[in-house]
C-alpha positions in Angstrom: -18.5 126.8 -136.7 -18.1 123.9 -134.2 -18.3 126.7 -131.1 -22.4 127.0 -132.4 -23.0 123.2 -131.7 -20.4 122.7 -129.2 -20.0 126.1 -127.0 -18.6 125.3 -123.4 -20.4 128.6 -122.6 -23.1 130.5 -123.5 -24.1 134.3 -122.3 -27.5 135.4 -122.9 -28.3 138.8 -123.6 -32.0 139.6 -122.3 -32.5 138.4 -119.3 -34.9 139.5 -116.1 -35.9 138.4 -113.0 -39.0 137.3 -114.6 -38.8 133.3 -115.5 -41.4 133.5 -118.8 -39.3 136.0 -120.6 -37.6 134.6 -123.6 -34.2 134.7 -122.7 -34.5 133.5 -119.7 -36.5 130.2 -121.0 -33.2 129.8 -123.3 -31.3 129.9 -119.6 -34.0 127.8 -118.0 -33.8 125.1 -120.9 -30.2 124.0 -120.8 -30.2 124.0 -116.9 -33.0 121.6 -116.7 -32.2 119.6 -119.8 -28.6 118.5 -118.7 -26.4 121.2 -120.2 -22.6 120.8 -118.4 -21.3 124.1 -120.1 -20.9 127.3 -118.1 -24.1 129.7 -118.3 -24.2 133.5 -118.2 -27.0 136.3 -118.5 -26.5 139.7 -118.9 -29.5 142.5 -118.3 -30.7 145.9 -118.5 -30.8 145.3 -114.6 -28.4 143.5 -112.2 -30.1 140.3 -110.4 -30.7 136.6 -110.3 -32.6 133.6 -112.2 -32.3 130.3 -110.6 -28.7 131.0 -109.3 -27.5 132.3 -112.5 -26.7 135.9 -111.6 -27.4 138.5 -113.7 -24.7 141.2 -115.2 -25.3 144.4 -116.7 -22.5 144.4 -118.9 -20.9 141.9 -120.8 -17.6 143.0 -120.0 -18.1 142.4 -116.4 -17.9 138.5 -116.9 -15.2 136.3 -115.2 -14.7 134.7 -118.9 -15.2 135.3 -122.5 -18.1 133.0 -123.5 -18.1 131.0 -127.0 -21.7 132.1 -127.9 -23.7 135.2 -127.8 -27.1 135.2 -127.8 -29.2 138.1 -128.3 -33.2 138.4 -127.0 -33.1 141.9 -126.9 -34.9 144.9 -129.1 -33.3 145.0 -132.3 -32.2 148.3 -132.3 -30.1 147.9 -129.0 -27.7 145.3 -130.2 -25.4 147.4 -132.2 -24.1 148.7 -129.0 -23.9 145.6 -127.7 -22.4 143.7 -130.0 -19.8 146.3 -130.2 -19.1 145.1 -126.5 -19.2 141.6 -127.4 -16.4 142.6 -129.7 -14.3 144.4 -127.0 -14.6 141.5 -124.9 -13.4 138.5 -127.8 -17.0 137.0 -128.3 -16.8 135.7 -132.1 -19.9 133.8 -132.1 -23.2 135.3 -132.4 -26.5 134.0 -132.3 -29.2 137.1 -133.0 -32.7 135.2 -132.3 -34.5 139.2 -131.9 -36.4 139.7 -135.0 -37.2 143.8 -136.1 -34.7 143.6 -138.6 -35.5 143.4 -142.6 -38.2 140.9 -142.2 -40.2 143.5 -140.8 -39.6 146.1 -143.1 -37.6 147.2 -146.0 -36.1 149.9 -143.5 -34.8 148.2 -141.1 -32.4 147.1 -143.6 -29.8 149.7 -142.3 -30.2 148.5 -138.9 -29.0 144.9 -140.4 -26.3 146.3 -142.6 -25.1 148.0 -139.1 -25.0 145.0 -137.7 -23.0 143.3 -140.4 -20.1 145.8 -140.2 -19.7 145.6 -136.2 -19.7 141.9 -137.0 -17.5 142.0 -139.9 -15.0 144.3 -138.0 -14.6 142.2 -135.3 -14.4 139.0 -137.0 -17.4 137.8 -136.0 -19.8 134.7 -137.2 -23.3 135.8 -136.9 -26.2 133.7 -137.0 -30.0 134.9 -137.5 -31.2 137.7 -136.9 -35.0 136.6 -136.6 -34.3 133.2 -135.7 -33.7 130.3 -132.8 -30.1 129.8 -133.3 -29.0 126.1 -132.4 -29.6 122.7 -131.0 -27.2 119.4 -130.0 -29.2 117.1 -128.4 -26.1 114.9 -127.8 -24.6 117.9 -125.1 -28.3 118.9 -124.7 -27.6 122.4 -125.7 -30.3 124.3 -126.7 -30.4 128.3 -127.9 -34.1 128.5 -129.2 -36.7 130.4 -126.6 -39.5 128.2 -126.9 -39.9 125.7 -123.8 -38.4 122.3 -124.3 -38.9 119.0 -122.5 -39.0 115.2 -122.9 -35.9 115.8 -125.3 -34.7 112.9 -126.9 -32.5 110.5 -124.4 -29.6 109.2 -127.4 -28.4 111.2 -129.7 -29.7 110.4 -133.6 -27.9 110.9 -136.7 -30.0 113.7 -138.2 -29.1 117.3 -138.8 -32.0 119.9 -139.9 -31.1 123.2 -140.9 -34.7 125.6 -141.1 -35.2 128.8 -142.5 -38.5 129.7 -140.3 -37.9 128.9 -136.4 -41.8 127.9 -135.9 -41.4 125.3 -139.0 -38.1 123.6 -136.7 -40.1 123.2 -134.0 -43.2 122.0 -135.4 -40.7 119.2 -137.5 -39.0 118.6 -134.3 -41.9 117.3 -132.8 -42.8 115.1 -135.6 -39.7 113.7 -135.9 -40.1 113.0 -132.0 -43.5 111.4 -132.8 -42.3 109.2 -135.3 -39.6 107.4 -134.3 -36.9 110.1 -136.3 -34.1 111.2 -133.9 -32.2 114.2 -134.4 -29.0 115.4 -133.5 -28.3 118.6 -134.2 -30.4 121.8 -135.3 -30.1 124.8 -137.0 -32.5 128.1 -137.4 -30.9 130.4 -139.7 -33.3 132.8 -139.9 -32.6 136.4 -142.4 -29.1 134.8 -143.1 -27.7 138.4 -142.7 -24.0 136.3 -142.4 -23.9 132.5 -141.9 -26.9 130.9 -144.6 -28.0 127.3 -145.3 -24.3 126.4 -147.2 -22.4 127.4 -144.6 -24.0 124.8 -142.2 -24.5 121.9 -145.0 -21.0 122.4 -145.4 -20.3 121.5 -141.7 -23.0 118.9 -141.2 -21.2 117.3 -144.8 -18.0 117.6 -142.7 -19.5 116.5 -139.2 -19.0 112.7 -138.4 -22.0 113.0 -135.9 -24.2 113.6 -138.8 -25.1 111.2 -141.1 -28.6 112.7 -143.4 -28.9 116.2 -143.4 -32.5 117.4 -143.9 -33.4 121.8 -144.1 -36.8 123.6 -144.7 -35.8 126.0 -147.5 -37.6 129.1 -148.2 -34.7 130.5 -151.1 -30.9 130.4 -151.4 -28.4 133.3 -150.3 -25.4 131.1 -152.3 -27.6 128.7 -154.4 -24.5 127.5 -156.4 -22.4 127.1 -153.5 -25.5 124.2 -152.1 -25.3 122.7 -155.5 -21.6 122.4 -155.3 -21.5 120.8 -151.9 -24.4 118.6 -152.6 -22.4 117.7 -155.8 -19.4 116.3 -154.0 -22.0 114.7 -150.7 -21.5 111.3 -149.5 -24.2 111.9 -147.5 -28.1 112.3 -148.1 -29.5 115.6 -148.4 -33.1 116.0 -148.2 -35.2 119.2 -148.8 -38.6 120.9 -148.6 -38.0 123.7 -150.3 -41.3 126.4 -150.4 -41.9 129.3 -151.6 -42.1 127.7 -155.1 -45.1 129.8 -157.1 -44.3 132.9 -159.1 -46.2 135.9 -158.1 -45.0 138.0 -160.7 -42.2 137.5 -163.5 -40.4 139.8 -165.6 -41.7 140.1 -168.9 -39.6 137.3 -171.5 -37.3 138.5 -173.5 -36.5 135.1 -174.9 -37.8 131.7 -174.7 -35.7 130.3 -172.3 -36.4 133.2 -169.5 -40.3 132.9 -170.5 -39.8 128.6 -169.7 -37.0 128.7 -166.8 -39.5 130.0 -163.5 -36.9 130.0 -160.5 -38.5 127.1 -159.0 -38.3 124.9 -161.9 -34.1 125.7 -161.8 -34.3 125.0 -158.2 -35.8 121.6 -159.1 -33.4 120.8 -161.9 -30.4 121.1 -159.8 -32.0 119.3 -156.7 -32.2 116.1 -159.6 -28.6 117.2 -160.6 -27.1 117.0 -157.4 -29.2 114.0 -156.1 -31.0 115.9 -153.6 -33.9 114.0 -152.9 -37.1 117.2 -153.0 -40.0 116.5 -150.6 -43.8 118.3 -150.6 -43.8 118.4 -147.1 -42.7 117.5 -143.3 -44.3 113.6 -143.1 -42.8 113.1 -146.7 -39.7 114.3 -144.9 -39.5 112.0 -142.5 -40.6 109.0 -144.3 -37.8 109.7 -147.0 -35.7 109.8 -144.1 -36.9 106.5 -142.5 -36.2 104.6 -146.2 -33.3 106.5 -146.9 -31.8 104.6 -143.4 -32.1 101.3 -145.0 -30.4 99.5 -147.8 -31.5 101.0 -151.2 -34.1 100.3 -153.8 -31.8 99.4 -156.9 -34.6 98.7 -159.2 -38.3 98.8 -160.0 -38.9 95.2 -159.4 -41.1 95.1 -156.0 -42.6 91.7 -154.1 -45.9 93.1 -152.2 -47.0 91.0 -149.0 -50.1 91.4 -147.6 -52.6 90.5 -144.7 -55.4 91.7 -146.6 -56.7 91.2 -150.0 -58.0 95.0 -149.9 -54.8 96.3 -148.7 -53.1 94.2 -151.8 -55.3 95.7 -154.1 -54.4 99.4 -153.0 -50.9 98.5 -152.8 -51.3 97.0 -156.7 -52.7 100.4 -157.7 -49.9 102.8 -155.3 -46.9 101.3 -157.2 -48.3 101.4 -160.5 -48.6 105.0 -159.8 -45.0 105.0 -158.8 -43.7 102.8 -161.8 -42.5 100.0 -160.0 -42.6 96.2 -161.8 -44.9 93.4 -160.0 -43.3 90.4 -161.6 -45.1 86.7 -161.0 -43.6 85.1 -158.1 -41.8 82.1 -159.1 -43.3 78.8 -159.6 -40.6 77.4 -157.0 -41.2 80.1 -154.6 -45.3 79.0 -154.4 -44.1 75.6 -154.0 -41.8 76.0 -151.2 -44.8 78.0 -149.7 -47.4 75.2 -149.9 -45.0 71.8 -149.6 -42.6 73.8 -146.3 -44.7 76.0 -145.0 -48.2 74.1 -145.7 -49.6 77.5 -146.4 -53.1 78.9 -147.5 -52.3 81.2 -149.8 -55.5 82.5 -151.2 -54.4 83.7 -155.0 -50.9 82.6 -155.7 -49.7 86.0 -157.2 -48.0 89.5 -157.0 -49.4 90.8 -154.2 -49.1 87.9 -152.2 -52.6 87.7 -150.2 -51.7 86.3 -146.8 -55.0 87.0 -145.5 -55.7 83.3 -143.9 -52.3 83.2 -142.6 -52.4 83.9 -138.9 -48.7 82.0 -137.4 -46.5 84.9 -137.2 -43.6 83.1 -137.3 -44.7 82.1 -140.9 -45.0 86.0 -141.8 -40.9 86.0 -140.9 -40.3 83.0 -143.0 -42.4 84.1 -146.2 -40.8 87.6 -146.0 -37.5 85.6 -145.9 -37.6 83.3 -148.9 -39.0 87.1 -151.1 -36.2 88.5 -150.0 -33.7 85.4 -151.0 -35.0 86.0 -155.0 -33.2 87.8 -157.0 -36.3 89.1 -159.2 -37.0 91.5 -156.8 -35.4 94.8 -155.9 -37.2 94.9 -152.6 -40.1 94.2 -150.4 -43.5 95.6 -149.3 -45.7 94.2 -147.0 -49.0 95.6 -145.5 -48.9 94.2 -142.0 -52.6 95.1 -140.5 -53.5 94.0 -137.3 -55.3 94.7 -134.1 -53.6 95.9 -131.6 -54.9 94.8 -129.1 -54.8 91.2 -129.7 -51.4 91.4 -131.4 -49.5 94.3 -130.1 -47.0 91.9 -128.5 -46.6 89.5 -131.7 -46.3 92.7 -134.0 -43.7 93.9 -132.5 -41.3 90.9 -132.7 -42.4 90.8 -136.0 -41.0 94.3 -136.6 -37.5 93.0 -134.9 -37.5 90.4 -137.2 -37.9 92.1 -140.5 -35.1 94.2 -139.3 -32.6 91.3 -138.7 -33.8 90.2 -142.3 -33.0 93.6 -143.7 -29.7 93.7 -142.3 -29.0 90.2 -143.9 -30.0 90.5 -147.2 -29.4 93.9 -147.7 -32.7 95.1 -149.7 -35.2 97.5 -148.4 -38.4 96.1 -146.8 -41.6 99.0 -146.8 -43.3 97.6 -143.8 -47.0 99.5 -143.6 -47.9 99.0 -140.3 -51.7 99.3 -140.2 -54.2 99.2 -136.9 -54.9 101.9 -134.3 -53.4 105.1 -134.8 -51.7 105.1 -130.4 -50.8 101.7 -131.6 -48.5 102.6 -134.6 -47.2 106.0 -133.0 -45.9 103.9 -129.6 -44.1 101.6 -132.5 -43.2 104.7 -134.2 -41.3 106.0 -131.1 -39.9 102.8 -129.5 -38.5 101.7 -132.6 -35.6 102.4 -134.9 -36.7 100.5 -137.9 -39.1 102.5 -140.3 -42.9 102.0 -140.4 -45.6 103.7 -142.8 -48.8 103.9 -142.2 -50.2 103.2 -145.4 -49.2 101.0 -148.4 -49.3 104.8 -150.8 -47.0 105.7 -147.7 -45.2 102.4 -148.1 -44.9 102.3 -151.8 -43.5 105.9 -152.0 -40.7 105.7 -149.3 -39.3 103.1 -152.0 -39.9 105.0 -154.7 -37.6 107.8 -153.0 -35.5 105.0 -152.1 -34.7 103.9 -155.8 -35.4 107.9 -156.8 -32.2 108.5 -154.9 -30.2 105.8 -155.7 -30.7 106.6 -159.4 -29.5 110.3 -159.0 -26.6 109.4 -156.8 -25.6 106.9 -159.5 -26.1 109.1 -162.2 -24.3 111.9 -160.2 -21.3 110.0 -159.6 -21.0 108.7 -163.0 -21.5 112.0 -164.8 -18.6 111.9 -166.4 -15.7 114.9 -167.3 -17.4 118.5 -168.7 -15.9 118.8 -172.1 -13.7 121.9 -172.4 -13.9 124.1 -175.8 -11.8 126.6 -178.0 -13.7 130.0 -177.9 -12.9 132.8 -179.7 -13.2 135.6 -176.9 -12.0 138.6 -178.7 -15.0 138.3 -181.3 -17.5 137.7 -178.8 -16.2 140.8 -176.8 -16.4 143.3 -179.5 -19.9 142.1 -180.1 -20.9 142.7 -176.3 -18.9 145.9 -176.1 -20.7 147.4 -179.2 -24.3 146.4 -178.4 -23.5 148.0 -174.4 -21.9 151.2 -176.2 -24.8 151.3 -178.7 -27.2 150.2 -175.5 -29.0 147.8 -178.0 -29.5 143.6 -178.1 -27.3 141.7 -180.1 -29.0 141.5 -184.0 -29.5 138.0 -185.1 -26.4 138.0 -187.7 -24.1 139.2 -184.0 -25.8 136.0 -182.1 -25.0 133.7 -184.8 -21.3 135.3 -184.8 -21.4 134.3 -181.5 -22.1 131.0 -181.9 -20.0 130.3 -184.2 -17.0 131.6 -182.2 -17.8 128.8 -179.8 -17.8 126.3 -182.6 -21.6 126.3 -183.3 -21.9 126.4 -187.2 -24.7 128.2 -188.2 -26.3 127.5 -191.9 -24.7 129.6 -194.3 -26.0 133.6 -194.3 -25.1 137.0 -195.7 -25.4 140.7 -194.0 -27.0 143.3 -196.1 -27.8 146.8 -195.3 -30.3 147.4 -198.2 -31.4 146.2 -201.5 -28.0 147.9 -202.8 -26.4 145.4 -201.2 -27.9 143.1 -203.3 -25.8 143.3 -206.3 -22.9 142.3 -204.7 -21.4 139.1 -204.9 -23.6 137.1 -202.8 -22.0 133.7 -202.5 -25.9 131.8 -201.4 -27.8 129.3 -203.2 -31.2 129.5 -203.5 -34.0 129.5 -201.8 -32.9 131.7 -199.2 -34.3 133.0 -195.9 -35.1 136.8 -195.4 -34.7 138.6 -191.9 -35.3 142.1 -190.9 -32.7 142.6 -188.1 -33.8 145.4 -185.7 -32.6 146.3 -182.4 -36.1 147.0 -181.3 -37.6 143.5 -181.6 -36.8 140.4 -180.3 -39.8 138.2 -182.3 -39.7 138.9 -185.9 -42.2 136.9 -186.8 -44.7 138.4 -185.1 -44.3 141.6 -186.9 -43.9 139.8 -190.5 -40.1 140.0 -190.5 -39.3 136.3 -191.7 -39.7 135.2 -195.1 -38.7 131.8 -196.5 -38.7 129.9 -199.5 -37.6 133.1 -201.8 -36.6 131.3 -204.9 -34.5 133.6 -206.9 -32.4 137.3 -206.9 -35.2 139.2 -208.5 -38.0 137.6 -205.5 -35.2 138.4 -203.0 -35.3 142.4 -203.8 -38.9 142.4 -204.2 -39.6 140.7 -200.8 -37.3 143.0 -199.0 -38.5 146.0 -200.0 -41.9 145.0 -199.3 -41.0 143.9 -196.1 -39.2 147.2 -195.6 -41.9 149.1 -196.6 -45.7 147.2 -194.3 -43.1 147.0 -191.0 -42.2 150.7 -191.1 -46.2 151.5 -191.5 -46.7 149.3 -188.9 -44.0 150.3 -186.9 -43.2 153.9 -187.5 -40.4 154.3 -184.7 -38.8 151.0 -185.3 -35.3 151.4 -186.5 -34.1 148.8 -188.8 -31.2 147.7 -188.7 -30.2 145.5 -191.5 -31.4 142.4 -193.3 -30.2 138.8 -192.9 -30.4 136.4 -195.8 -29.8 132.7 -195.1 -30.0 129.5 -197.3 -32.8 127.5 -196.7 -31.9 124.5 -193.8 -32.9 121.0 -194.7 -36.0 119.7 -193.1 -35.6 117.8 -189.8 -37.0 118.2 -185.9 -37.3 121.5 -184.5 -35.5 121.2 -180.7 -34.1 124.1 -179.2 -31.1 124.8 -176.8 -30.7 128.4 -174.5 -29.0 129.7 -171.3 -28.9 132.2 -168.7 -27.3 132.8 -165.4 -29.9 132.7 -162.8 -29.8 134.7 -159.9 -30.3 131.8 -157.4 -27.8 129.3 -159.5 -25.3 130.9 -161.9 -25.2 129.3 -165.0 -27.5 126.9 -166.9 -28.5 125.8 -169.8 -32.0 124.0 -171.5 -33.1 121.9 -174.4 -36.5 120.8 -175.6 -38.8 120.9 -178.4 -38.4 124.2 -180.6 -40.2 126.2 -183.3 -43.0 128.4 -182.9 -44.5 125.8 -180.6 -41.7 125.9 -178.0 -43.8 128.1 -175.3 -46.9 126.1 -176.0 -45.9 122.6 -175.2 -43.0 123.3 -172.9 -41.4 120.4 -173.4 -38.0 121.4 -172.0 -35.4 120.1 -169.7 -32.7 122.1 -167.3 -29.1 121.5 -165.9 -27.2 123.5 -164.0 -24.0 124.2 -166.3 -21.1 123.2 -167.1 -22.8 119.9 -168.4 -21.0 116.7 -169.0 -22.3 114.5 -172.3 -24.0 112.2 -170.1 -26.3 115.0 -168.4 -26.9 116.6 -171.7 -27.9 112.9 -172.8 -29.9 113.1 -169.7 -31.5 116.1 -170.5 -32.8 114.7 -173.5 -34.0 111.4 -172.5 -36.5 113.4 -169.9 -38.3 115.3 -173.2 -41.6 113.5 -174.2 -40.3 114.4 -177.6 -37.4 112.1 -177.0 -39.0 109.4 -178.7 -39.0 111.7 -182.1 -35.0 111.8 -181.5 -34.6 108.0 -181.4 -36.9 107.3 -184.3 -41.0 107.1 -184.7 -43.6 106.0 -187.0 -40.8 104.6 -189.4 -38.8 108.0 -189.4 -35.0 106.7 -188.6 -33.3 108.1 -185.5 -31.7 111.5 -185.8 -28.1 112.5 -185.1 -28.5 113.0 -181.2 -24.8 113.6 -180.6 -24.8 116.4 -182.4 -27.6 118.0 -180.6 -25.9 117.0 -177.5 -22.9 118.9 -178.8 -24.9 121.7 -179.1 -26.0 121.5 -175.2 -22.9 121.0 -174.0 -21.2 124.2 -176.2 -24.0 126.5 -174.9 -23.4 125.1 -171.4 -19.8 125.8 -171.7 -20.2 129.4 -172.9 -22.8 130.4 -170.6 -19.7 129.2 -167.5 -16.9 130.9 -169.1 -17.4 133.8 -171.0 -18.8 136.4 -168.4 -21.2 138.7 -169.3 -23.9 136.7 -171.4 -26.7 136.8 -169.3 -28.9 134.8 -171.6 -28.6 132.9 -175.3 -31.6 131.2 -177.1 -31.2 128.8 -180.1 -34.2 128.5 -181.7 -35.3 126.2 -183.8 -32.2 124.1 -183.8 -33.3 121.7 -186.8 -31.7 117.9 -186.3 -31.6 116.0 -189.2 -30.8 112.1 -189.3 -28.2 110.5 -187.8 -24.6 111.5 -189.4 -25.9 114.7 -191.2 -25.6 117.0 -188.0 -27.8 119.9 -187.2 -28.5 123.3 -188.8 -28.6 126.5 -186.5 -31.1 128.9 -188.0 -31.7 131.6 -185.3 -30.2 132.7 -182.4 -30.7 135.4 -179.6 -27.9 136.6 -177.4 -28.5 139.4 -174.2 -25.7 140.8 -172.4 -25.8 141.8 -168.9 -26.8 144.7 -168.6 -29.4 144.8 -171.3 -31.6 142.1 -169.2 
């Protein structure tokens, strides 16, 4: 991978005598940007671009470049690549697009590709993208012209799905004071995808934040993975995040878990820090560079009594605590400093305040207490009168930053050439509004929270399941091509420790007169493999009091859902003792095609779609994250006690979680399991499962 960021030659496949083609502005770029490595074209015609001379063959070269990159029509690289092969090239940047982003037929031409690659042990990047930057050995692959390129090197890395959304964030970051250092277009992702290069930017000691534009994941769990184990920050804007269409639910938990809601759940998992778009990127960027926001406690400063206001409303909205300043902190600032404060709380209005040396020293003392987490301060001025005086100013805050070690918001606000010449000149961070302001620390503390919660998740706990019964289930329901009944699902959970209440299998009313080891009242089911709601079809009835209302109720049943349903086959009947009142939550799982495994809880019963009250991890879950998991439900509160109810038994609900969550990662070929309702009774009297749905694989 390091040959992509570090080549000490590059061939160019494309090039003509005319300087605006595309490859040659890739050639043209590194020549007159400072590029030391060796640089070599190759052409459907022999010549010469600004002394580079032009080959017709790849295999005529002196050398065997590191990098290959294509600018050519799509459907003459296969024959070129082959030659790249012959000649030892193993790295490939394909920036030609034509391929499966144009249509679905131009697959093959892609999957052609990938086995002249794969043959030749080849790393391809792209196709349809604008392979690499390093700015700190100012090589560049994308076509596009590039001047004014940054002079040092910065600490960023971006990896970008779309090639125009890198270079439109390039220039931002070049307009506000961000400096990257290396870049990365990946393009269709046909072989090396956005893992691949976290991975290395994790690994590179050059790179210290690593920020992508995401459209989807090729290896989803693979990102989680390495995000799970990164020292470093990780922030995303991920798109492509509303659901055109969806495949009909078969249970609850497909119906609630939309593709972009898992995407979010593991982002909070892994403490990558999600952004809405490219300025929120680069302020989280800015913030994330200094020390971090620990808590919610935030001191506001302000040259305006406007400004304060705003900022008092812009961290409200963020949750952030404005506690009084103390009594001996407004002392020091009138008997020391003989300053005219003009209302002597939190926000601090500086507004007749004009000595900026007395800005540095009021910033200083906020920054000494320890009742604050951090510092904001609305700094408006005009520039033209105070340009000069701002910017020390901005020098000093940094010094204090660096001394303290707490995170100061500084919302530089005047003329808009004014703050963009800061934004350049200058490595501290500066917003442009106290909203701006307030929500770089709110990612600041955001982050710090995940990252703490991350590395203090604790061990996944590690469960006895009995496999064989499981696998007879799945391989009768796939022989019989059916879903699991309700009495199978229930099997299943109780083969992974999950105790359902206490229930008997009958065929027909025959089976009745049996023993039939229940108390009353009992629960009556029809089980059919042709249904997955029976309650929508009258298939549930409760409170059934005694044998002789048991028999009655199940032949009615049988009889109004065959009239109603004169295809339906019915399977069987389950009969359950009534469960003991208590909350209705709910607990399911699938694998998700992005990220594997995961598993959701939230509030259950017949309600469960309506309020969608749910939350999601990525699975295997530890007990922390499952407490976690809980503690973001708005129905949380009914757990811990409400209205004089007493708290119910939580640990056993997070039992539940974490057996699901375990089943779902080791016992291949569930593709989905929803508990529902999952009734919790008080604390110490545990939980009763009631109904369950389980779908193999291939039934989905």
């Amino acid at each position: 991978m390091n040959k992509f960021f570090y080549p000490r030659s590059l061939v160019v496949f494309g090039a003509s005598a005319n300087k605006t083609s595309l490859a040659n502005i890739v050639l043209l770029n590194n020549m007159q940007n400072g590029y030391q490595g060796k640089l070599y074209a190759v052409g459907s015609r022999e010549g010469e671009l600004s002394g580079i001379k032009i080959y017709k063959n790849v295999l005529e070269l002196p050398e065997t470049p590191d990098v290959a990159i294509f600018l050519t029509p799509a459907k003459a690289i296969p024959p070129l690549l082959r030659d790249c092969g012959e000649k030892g090239i193993t790295h490939i940047v394909i920036e030609s697009g034509g391929f499966s982003e144009y249509s679905h037929s131009e697959k093959t031409l892609e999957e052609e590709v990938s086995q002249i690659a794969t043959h030749y042990g080849m790393k391809v990047i792209g196709p349809n993208c604008v392979g690499t930057i390093n700015f700190e050995i100012k090589m560049m692959m994308p076509f596009g012209f590039f001047s004014n390129i940054p002079q040092k090197t910065g600490k960023v890395a971006l990896i970008v799905q779309s090639g125009g959304v890198g270079g439109t964030f390039l220039r931002s970051f070049a307009g506000y004071g961000v400096t990257p250092g290396k870049f990365v277009a990946i393009g269709n992702k046909l072989q090396l995808d956005e893992a691949h290069f976290l991975e290395y930017f994790l690994n590179d000691t050059q790179t210290e934040i690593v920020t992508a534009y995401l459209e989807g994941f090729k290896r989803g769990r693979v990102f989680f993975q390495l995000a799970m184990q990164s020292a470093k920050p990780i922030i995303v804007l991920k798109s492509n995040r509303s659901e055109v269409s969806q495949k009909i639910a078969q249970s609850h938990t497909t119906a609630l878990s939309g593709s972009d809601e898992v995407t979010g759940a593991a982002f909070r998992q892994a403490a990558i820090i999600r952004v809405e778009d490219e300025i929120n990127l680069i302020n989280a960027v800015k913030i994330i560079g200094l020390p971090p926001m620990k808590g919610r406690r935030v001191a506001v400063l302000s040259r305006s009594g406007g400004h304060a206001v705003l900022t008092a409303d812009a961290c409200a909205q963020f949750g952030f605590e404005m506690l009084p300043f103390p009594d001996s902190f407004l002392k020091k600032l009138k008997n020391i400093y003989h300053t005219r404060v003009i209302a002597h709380q939190n926000p601090l209005d500086l507004g007749e305040i004009f000595d900026y040396t007395i800005f540095t020293h009021i910033l200083e003392e906020a920054l000494k207490l320890d009742c604050f987490d951090g510092v904001l301060f609305n700094h408006l001025y005009i520039a033209q009168y105070e340009s000069e005086m701002s910017r020390t100013f901005l020098q000093g805050v940094e010094k204090l930053v660096d001394k303290y070690q707490k995170p100061v918001s500084l919302a530089m606000i005047s003329e808009r050439e004014e703050i963009l010449d800061v934004s350049k000149n200058y490595s501290f961070p500066i917003f442009t509004s106290p909203l701006e302001a307030a929500d770089a620390l709110h990612t600041s503390l955001t982050y710090h929270e995940l990252r703490k919660s991350r590395d203090n998740r604790g061990k996944e706990p590690a469960y006895e399941i009995e496999a064989d019964i499981i696998q007879d289930i799945k391989n009768k329901c796939l022989r019989e091509k059916r879903i699991a009944l309700t009495n199978e699902a229930l099997e299943i959970c109780a083969a992974c420790g999950i105790q359902p209440v206490k229930g008997a299998f009958i065929h027909s009313d025959a089976d009745l007169a049996k023993s039939f080891p229940l108390h009353y009242p009992v629960v009556l089911k029809l089980l059919s493999r042709d249904i997955t709601h029976k309650t929508d079809i009258g298939g549930v009835s409760l409170n059934i009091g005694n044998a002789e209302i048991l028999e009655r109720t199940l032949n009615e049943m049988k009889e109004a859902v065959s009239a109603s349903k004169e295809h339906l086959v019915i399977d069987g009947f389950l009969v359950q003792e009534m469960a003991r009142p208590g909350l209705e939550f709910f607990v399911g799982g699938r694998i998700d095609s992005v990220f594997g495994p995961i598993v959701m809880a939230g509030l259950g019963g017949i309600y469960v779609e309506t309020f969608k009250d749910r939350a999601i991890c990525l699975a295997p879950v530890t007990r922390r994250e499952a407490t976690a998991m809980l503690r973001e439900l708005k129905a949380y509160q009914l757990l811990e006690g409400s209205r004089g109810s007493g708290r119910a038994d939580i640990e056993s609900l997070i039992d539940i979680i974490c057996r699901v969550s375990f089943l779902m990662s080791n016992f291949p070929g569930i593709a989905e399991m929803d508990l529902n309702p999952v009734i919790v009774h008080p604390e110490g009297q545990g939980v009763s499962i009631v109904d369950a749905r389980v779908f193999f694989e291939n039934e989905v």
